[in-house]
C-alpha positions, 0 to 999 in steps of 0.5 A: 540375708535377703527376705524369702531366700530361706524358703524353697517356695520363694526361691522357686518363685523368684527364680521362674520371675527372673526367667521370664524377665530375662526372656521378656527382656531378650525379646525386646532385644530382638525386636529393638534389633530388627527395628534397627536393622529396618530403619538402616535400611530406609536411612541407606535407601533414603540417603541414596534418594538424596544423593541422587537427587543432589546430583541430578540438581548439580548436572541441571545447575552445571547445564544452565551454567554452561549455557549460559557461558554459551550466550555470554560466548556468542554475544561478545562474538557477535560484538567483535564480528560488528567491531570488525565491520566498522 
């Protein structure tokens, strides 16, 4: 048998250690629990953030891109329209 458990006493003792341990460990459940909950929030935020910013970056990449197919256009026109003068 296990040491102590013969004695009221020491049932008693074990039994009110076990309690608040199981409640200590129940609250840090808890807290380990809103702990999360925040920080999947920040990472949803976060990931939004970025997003976004990856997309404002492909707009400006996809802007520079057409303009310069614009210039690219315009000189090989002006090329052509002075092919066809001479």
């Amino acid at each position: 048998m296990v040491s102590g458990v013969d004695s009221l006493d020491s049932v008693r003792t074990w039994h009110t250690v076990f309690e608040i341990s199981g409640i200590a460990i129940l609250a840090l459940l808890v807290g380990a629990e809103i702990l999360a909950f925040q920080y999947g929030q920040r990472k949803d935020e976060l990931t939004a953030i970025a997003e976004s910013s990856a997309e404002t970056k492909r707009k400006s990449d996809a802007d520079a891109a057409e303009a310069r197919r614009k210039a690219d256009v315009g000189v090989l026109q002006e090329r052509l329209s002075a092919a066809t003068k001479r």
